[in-house]
VONU-554324 format. One record per residue (C-alpha): chain; residue number from 1; x negated, y negated, z negated. Coordinates in steps of 0.25 Angstrom, whole numbers, plus 5000, padded with zeros to 4 digits. Example, Ala and Ser with C-alpha at 12.3 -4.5 7.8 and 13.67 -1.06 7.14 Angstrom:
VONU-554324
atom chain: A | resi: 1 | east: 4951 | north: 5018 | up: 4969
atom chain: A | resi: 2 | east: 4945 | north: 5004 | up: 4971
END
This chain:
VONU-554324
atom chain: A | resi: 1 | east: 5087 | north: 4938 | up: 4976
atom chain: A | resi: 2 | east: 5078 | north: 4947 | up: 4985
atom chain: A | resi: 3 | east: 5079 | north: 4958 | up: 4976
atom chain: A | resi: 4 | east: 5093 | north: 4958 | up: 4975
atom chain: A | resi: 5 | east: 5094 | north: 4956 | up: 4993
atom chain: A | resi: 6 | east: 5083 | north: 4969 | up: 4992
atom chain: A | resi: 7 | east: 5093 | north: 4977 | up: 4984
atom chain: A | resi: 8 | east: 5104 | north: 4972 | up: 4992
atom chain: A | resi: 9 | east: 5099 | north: 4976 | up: 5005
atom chain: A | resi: 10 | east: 5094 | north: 4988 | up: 4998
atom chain: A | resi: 11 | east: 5109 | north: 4993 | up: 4994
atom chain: A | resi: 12 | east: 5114 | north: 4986 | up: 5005
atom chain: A | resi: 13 | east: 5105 | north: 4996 | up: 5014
atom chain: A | resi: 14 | east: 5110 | north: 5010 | up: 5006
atom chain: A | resi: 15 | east: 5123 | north: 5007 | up: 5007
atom chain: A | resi: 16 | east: 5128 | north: 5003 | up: 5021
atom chain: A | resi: 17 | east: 5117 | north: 5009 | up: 5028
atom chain: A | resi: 18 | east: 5113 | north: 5022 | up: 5024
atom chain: A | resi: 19 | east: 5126 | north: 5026 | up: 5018
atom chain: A | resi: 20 | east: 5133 | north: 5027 | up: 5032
atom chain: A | resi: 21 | east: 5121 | north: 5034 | up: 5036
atom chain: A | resi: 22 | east: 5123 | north: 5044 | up: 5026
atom chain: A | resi: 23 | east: 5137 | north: 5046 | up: 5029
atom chain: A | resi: 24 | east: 5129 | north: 5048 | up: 5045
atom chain: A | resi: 25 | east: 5120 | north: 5060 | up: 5040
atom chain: A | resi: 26 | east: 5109 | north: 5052 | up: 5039
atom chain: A | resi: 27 | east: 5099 | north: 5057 | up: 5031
atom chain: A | resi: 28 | east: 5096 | north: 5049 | up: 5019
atom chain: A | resi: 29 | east: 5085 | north: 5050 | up: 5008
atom chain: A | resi: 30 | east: 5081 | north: 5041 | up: 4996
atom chain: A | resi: 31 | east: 5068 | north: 5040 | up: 4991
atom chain: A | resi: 32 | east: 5061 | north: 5031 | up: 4981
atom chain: A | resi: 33 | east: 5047 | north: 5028 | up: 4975
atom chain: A | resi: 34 | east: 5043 | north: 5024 | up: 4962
atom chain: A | resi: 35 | east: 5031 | north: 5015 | up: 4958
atom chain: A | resi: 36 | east: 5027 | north: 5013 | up: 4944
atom chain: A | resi: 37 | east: 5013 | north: 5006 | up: 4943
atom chain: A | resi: 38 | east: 5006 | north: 5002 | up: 4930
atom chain: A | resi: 39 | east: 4993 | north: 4995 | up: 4936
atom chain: A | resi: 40 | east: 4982 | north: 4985 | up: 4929
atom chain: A | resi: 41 | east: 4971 | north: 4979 | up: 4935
atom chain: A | resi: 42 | east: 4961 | north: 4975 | up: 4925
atom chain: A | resi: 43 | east: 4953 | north: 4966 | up: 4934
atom chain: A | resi: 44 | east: 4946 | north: 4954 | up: 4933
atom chain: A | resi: 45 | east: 4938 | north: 4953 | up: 4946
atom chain: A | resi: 46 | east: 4940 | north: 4942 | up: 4956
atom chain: A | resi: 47 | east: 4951 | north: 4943 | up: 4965
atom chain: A | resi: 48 | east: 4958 | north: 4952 | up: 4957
atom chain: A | resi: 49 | east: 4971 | north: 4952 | up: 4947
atom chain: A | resi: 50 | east: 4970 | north: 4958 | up: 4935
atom chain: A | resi: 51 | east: 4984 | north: 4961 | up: 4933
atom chain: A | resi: 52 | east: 4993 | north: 4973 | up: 4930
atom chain: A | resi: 53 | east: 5004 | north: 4979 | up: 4940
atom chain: A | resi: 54 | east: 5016 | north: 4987 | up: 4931
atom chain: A | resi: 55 | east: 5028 | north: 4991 | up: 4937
atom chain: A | resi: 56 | east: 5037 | north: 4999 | up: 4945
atom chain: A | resi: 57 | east: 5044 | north: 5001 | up: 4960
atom chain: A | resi: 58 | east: 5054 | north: 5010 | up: 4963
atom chain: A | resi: 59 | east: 5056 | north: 5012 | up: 4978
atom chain: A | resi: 60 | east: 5070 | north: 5019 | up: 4982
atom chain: A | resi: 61 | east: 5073 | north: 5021 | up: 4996
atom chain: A | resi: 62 | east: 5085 | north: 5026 | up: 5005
atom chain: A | resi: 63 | east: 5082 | north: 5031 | up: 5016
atom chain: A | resi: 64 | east: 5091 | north: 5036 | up: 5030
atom chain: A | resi: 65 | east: 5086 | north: 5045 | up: 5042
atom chain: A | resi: 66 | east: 5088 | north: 5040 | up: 5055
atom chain: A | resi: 67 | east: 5084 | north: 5051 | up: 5062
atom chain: A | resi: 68 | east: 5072 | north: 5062 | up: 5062
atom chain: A | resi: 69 | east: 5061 | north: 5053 | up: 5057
atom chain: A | resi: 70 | east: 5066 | north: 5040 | up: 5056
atom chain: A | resi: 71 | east: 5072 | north: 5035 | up: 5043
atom chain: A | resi: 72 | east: 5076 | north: 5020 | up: 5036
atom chain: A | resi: 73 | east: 5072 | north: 5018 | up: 5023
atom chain: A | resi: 74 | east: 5078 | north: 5006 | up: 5012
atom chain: A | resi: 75 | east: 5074 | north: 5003 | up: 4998
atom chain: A | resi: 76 | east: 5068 | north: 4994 | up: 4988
atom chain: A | resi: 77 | east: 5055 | north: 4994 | up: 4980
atom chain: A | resi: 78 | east: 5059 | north: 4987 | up: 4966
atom chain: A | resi: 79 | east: 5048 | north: 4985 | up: 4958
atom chain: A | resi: 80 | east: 5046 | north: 4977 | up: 4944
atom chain: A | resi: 81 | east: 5033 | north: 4975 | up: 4937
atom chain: A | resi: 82 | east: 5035 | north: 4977 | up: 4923
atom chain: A | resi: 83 | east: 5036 | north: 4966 | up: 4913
atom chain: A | resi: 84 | east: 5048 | north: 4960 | up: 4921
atom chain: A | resi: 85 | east: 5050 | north: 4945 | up: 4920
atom chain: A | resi: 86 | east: 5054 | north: 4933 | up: 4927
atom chain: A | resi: 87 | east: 5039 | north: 4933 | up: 4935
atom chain: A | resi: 88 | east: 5038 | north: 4946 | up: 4936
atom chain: A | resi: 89 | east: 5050 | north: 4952 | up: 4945
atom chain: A | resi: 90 | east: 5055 | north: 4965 | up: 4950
atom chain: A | resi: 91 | east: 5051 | north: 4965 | up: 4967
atom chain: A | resi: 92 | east: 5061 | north: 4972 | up: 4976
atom chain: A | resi: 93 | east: 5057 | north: 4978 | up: 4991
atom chain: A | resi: 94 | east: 5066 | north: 4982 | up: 4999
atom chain: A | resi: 95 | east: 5061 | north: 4994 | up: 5007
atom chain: A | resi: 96 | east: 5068 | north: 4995 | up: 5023
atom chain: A | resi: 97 | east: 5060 | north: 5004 | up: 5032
atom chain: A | resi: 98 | east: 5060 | north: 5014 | up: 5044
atom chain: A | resi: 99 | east: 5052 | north: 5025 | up: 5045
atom chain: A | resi: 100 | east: 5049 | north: 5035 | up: 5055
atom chain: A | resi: 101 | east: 5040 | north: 5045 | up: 5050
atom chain: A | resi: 102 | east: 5037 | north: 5058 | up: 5055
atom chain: A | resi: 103 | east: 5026 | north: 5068 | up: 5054
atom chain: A | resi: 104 | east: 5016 | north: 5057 | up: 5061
atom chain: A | resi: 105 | east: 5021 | north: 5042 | up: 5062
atom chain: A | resi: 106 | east: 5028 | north: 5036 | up: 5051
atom chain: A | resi: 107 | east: 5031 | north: 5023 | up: 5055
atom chain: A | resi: 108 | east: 5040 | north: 5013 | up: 5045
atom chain: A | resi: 109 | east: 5047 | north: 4998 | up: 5046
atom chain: A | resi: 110 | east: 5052 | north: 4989 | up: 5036
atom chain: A | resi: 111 | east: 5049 | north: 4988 | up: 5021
atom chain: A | resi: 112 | east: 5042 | north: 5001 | up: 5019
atom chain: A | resi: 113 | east: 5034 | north: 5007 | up: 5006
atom chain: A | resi: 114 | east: 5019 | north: 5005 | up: 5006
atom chain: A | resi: 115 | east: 5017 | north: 5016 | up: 4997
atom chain: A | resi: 116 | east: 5013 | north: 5029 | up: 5004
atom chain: A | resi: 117 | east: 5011 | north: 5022 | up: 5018
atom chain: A | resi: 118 | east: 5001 | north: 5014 | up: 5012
atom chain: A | resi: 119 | east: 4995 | north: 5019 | up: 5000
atom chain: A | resi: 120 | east: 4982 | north: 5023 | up: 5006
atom chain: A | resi: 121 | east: 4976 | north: 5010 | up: 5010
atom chain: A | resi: 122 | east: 4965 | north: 5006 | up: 5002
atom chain: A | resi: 123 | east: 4965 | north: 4995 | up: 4993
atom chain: A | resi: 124 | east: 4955 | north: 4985 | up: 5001
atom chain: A | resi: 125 | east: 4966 | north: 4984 | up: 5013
atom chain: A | resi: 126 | east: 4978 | north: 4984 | up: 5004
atom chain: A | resi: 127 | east: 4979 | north: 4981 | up: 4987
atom chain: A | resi: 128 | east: 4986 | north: 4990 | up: 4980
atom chain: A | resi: 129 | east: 4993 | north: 4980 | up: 4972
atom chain: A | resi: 130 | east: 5002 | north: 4980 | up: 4987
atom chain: A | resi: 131 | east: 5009 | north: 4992 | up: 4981
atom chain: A | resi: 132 | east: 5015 | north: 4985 | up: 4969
atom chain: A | resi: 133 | east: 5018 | north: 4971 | up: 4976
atom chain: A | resi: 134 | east: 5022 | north: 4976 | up: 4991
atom chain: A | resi: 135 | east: 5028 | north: 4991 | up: 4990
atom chain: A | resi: 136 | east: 5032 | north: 4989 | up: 5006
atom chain: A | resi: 137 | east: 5025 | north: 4986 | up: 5019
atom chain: A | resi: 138 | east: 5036 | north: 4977 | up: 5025
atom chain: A | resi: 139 | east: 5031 | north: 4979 | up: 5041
atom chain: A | resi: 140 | east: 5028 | north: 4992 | up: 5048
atom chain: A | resi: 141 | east: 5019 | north: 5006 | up: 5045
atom chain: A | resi: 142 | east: 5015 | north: 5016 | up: 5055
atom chain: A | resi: 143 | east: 5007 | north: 5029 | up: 5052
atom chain: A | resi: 144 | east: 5003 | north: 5040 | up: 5061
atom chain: A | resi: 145 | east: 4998 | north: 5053 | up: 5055
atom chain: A | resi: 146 | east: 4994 | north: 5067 | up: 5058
atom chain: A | resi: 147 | east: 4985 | north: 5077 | up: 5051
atom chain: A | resi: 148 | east: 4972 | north: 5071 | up: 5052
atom chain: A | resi: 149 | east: 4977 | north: 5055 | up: 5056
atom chain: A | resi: 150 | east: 4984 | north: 5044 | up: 5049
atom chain: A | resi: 151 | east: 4985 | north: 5028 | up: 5053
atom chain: A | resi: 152 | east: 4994 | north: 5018 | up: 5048
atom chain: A | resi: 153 | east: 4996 | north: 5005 | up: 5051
atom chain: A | resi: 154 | east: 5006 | north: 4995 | up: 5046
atom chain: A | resi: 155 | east: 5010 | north: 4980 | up: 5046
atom chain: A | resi: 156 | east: 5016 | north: 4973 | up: 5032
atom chain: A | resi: 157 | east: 5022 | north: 4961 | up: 5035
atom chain: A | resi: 158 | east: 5018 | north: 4953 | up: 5023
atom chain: A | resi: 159 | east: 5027 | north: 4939 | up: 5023
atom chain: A | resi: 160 | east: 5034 | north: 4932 | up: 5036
atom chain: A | resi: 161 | east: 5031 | north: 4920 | up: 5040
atom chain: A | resi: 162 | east: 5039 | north: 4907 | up: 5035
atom chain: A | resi: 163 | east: 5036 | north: 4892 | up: 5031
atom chain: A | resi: 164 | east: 5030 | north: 4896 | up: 5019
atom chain: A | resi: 165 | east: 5023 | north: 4910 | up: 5020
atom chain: A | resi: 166 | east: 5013 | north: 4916 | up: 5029
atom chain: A | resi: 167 | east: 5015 | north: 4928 | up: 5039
atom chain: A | resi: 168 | east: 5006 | north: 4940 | up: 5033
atom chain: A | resi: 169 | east: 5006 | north: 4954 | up: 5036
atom chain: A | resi: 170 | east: 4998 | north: 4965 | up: 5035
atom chain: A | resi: 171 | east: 4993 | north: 4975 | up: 5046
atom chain: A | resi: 172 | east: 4988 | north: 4989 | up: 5040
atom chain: A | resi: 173 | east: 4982 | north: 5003 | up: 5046
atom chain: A | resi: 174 | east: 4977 | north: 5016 | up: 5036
atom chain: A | resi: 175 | east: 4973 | north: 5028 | up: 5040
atom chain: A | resi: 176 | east: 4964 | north: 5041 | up: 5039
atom chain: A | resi: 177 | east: 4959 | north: 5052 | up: 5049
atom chain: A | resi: 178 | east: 4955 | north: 5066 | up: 5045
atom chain: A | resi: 179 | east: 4945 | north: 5074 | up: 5052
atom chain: A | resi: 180 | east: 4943 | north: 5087 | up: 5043
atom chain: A | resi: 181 | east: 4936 | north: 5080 | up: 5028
atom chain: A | resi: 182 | east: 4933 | north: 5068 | up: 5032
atom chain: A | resi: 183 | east: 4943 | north: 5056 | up: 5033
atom chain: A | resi: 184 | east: 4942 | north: 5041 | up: 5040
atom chain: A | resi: 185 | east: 4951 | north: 5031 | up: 5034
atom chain: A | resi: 186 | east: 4956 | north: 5015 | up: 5039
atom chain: A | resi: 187 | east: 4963 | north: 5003 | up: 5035
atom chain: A | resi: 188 | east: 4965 | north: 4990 | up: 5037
atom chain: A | resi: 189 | east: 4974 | north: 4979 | up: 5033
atom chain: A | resi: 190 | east: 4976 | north: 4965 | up: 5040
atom chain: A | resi: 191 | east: 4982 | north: 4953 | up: 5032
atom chain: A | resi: 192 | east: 4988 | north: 4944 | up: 5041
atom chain: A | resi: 193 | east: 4991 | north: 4929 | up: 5035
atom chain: A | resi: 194 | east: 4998 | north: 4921 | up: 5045
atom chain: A | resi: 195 | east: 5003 | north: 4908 | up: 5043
atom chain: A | resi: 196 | east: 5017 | north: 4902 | up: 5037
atom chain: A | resi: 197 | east: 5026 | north: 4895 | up: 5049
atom chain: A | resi: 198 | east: 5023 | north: 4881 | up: 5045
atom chain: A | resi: 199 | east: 5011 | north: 4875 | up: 5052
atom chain: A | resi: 200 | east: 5008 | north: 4864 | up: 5045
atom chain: A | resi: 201 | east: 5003 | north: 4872 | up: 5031
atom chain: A | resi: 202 | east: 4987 | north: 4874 | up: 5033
atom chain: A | resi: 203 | east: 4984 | north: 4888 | up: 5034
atom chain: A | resi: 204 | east: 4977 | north: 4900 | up: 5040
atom chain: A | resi: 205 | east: 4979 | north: 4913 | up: 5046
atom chain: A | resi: 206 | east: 4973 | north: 4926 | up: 5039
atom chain: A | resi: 207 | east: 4968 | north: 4937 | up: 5045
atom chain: A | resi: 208 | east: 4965 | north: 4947 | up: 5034
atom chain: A | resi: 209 | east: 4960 | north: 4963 | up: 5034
atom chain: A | resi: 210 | east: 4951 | north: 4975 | up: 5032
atom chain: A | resi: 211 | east: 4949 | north: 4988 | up: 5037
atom chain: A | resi: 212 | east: 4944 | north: 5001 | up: 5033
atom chain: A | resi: 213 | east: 4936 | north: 5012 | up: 5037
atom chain: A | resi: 214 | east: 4933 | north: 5023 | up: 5030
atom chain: A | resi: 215 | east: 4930 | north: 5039 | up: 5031
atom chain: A | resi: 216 | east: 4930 | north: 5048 | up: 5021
atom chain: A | resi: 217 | east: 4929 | north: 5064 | up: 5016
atom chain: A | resi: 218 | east: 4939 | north: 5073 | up: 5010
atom chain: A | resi: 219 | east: 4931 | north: 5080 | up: 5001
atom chain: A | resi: 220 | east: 4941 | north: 5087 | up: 4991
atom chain: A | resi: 221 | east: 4937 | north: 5101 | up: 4996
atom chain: A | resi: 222 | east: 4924 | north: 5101 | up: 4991
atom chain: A | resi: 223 | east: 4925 | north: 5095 | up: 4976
atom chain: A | resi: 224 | east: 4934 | north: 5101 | up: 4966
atom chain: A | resi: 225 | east: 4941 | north: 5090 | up: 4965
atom chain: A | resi: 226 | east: 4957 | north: 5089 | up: 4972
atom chain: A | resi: 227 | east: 4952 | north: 5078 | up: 4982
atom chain: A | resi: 228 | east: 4939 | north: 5070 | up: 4986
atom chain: A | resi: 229 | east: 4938 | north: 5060 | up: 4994
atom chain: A | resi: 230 | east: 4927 | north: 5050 | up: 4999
atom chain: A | resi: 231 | east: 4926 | north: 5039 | up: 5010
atom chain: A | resi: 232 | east: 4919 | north: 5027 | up: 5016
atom chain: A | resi: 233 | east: 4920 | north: 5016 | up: 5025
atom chain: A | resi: 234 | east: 4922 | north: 5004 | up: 5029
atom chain: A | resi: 235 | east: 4930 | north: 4988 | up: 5026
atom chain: A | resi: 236 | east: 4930 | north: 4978 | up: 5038
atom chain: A | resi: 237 | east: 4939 | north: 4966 | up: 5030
atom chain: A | resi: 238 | east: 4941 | north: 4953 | up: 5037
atom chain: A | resi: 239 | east: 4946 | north: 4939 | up: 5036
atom chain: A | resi: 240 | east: 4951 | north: 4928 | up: 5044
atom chain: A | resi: 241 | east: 4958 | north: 4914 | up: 5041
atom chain: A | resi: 242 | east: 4959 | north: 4909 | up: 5055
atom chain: A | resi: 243 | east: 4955 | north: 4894 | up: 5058
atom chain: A | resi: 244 | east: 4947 | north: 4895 | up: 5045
atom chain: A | resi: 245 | east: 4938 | north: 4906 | up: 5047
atom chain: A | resi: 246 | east: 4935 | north: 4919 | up: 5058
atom chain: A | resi: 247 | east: 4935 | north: 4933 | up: 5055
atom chain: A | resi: 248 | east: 4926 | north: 4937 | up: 5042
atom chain: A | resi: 249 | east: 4923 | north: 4950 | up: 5039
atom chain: A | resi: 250 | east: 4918 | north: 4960 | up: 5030
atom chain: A | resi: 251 | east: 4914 | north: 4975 | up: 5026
atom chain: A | resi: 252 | east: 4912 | north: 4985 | up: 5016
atom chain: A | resi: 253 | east: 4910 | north: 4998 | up: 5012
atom chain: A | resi: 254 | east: 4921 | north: 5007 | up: 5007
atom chain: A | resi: 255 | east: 4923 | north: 5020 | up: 5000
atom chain: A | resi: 256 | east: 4933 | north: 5027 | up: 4992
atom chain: A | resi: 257 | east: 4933 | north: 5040 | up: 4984
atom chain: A | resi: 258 | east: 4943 | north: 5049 | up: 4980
atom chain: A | resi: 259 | east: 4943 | north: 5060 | up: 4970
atom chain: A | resi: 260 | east: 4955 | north: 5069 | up: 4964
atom chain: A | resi: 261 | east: 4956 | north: 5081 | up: 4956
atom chain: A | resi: 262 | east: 4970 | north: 5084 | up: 4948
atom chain: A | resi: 263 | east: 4977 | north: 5071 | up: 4944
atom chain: A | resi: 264 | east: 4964 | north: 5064 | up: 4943
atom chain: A | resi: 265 | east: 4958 | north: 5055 | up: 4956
atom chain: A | resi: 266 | east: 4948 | north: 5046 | up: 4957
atom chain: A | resi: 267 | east: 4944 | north: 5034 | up: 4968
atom chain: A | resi: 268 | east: 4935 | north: 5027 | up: 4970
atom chain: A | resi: 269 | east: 4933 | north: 5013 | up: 4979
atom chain: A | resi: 270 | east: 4921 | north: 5008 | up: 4984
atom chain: A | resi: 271 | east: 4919 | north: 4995 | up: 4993
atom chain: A | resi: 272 | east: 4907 | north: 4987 | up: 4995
atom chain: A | resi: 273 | east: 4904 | north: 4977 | up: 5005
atom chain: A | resi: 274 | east: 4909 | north: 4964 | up: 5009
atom chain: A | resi: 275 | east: 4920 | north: 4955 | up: 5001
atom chain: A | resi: 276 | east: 4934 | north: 4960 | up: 5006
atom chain: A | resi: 277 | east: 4944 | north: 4948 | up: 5010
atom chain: A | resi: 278 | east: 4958 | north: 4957 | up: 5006
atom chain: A | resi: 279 | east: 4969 | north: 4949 | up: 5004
atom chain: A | resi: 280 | east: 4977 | north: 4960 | up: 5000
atom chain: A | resi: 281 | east: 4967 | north: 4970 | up: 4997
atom chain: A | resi: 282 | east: 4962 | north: 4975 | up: 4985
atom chain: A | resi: 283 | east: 4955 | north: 4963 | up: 4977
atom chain: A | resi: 284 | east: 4943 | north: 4970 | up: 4972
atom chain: A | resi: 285 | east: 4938 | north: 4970 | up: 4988
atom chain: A | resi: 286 | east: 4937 | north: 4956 | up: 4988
atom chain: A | resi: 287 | east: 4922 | north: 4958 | up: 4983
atom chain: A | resi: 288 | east: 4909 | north: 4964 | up: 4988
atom chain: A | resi: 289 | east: 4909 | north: 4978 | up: 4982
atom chain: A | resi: 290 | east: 4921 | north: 4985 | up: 4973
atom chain: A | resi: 291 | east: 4922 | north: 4998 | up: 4970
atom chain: A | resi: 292 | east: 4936 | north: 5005 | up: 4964
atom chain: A | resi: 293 | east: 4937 | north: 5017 | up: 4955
atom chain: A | resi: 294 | east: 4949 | north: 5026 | up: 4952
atom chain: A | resi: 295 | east: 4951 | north: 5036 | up: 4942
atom chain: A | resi: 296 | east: 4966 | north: 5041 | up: 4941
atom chain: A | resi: 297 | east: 4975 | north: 5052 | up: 4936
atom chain: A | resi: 298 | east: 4988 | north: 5058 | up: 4941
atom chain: A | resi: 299 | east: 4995 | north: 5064 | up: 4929
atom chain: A | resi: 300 | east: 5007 | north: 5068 | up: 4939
atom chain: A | resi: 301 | east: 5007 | north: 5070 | up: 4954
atom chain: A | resi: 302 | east: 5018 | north: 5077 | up: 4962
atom chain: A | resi: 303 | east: 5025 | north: 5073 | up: 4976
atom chain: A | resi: 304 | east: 5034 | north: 5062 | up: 4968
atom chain: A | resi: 305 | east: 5027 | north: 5057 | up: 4959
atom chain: A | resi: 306 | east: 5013 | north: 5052 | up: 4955
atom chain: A | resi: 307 | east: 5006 | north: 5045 | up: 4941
atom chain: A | resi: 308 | east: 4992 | north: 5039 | up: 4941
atom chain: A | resi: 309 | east: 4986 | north: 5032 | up: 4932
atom chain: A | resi: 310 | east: 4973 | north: 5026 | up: 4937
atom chain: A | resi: 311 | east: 4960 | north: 5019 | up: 4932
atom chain: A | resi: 312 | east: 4953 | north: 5009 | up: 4942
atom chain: A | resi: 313 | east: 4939 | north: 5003 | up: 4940
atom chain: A | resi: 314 | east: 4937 | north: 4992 | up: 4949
atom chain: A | resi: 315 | east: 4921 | north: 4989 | up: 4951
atom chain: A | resi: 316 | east: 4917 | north: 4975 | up: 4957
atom chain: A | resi: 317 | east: 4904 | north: 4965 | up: 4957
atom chain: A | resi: 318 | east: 4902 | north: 4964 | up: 4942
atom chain: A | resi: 319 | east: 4916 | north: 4970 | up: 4936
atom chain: A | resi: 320 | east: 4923 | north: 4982 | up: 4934
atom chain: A | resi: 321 | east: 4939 | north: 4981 | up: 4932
atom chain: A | resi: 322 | east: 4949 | north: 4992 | up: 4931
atom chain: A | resi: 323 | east: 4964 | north: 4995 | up: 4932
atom chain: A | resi: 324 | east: 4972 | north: 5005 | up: 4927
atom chain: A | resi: 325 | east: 4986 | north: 5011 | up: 4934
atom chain: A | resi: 326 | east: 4997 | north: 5022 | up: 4934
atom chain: A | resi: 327 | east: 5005 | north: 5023 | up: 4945
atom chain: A | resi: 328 | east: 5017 | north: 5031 | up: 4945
atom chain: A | resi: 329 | east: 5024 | north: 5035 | up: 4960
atom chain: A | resi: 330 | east: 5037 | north: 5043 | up: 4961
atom chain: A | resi: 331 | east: 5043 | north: 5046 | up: 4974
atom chain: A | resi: 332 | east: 5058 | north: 5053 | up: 4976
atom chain: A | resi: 333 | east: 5063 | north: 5055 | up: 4991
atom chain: A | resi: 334 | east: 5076 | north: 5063 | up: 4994
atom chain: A | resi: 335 | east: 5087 | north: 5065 | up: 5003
atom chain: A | resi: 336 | east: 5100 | north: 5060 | up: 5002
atom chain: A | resi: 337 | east: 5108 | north: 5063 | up: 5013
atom chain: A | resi: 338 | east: 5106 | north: 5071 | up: 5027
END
């Protein structure tokens, strides 16, 4: 039944709104994304699921301009994980946004796509496993940019409040500043688990985060490698269940390493230090020391579309598991009326 409102609101949307606006002069354009993903996790550490991830999204959009710089967008992510059965459902998102974007600020509300906004933020503050189960943030992103300086922040409002389920969001900044070769990264994420609206269940407010520091080197011009890239820095994670316990904290050391040359790359993930408490970051971070290594290969790249297949060895206190995954993203945008 909510698939079918989603699609209904989707049509719905094309056809009384932006066909009068079409008619107006408007300009209208349509865009859409494909994700094909074939991922399996061969893991048998703790707190991880050794599980396989199959399937496809596709994403169409319509969009109208407003005016110079501001622009509505509606569509739908439908994705189904092969193997279809009665468990194992096609999802439908709707995607409803505005944007206004220019050569600086790009600024969105609604239901907008994570992918591309959010695709740098590391895997301790956010899982990856996020692009297959929640392709949109449903809240607000703002990001500020020039040619040396980038910060986003946003919020994703993860479930409203009712009798029966907790308020939880999510509050998120990434960003980076050049200055000549070298680099400084940060992000942070805070989980927010509130509390449902019935007072008489037993339960505890969460406060839940971490936060990065890093600064790194562009290094590509001096290898004969297409790109190099090494940095370091710092977690701060913390933890709070209010009337049960304070504030706890803790820390570790972080470093990642990057390495390209034609359609081969490498990466390389490093953290030691103290126990992260992440309830959605990656799992593997929920132990002392974890270190993440990528080897992967391109066979096609072009501005629409991109292939990888990728080999993960993921090292952890007293196992080594791997995962294996091909990823296949097209994009498509044109104009259809101005």
């Amino acid at each position: 039944m909510r698939r079918n409102h989603c699609i209904f609101y989707l049509l719905f949307f094309w056809a009384v709104v932006l066909g009068p606006l079409q008619a107006l002069g408007q300009q209208i354009g349509f865009k859409t994304d494909f994700f094909g993903y074939a991922d399996n996790r061969e893991f048998g550490a703790p707190y991880t699921a050794d599980k396989t991830y199959f399937g496809a999204t596709i994403s169409p959009q319509l969009y109208f301009q407003i005016e110079e710089n501001h622009r509505l967008y509606g569509g739908l992510h439908f994705n189904q994980e092969f193997g279809k059965h009665h468990n194992n459902k096609p999802r439908v998102n709707p995607i409803a946004y505005y944007n206004f974007q220019n050569s600086e600020i790009d600024f969105a509300l609604g239901f907008i796509p994570r992918d591309q906004r959010l695709a740098s933020l590391p895997r301790l503050v956010l899982a990856d496993t996020f692009l297959y189960d929640r392709p949109n943030v449903e809240g607000m992103y703002f990001n500020y940019k020039n040619s040396r300086f980038q910060q986003a922040i946003f919020i994703d409002w993860l479930s409203k409040q009712s009798p029966t389920e907790r308020e939880q969001f999510l509050v998120g900044i990434t960003g980076r500043f050049d200055v000549g070769k070298i680099y400084f990264r940060n992000d942070g994420l805070m989980y927010h688990n509130a509390l449902t609206s019935t007072d008489s269940i037993e339960q505890h407010l969460q406060d839940n985060g971490v936060f990065l520091v890093r600064v790194g080197a562009n290094l590509s011009t001096y290898t004969f490698l297409d790109s190099l890239s090494i940095d370091a820095g710092v977690a701060l994670g913390f933890n709070r269940i209010r009337d049960v316990h304070d504030m706890q904290y803790t820390t570790g050391f972080v470093s990642e390493l990057h390495a390209g040359l034609g359609n081969f790359f490498l990466n390389n993930t490093l953290f030691l230090g103290q126990a992260m408490n992440l309830p959605l970051g990656d799992p593997f971070y929920h132990r002392t020391g974890y270190d993440r290594l990528d080897i992967g290969w391109a066979p096609f790249r072009t501005d629409r579309i991109e292939g990888r297949f990728t080999a993960s060895f993921h090292f952890s206190p007293g196992r080594i598991d791997n995962q294996q995954m091909f990823t296949l993203r097209y994009r498509f945008q044109t104009h259809l009326h101005r």
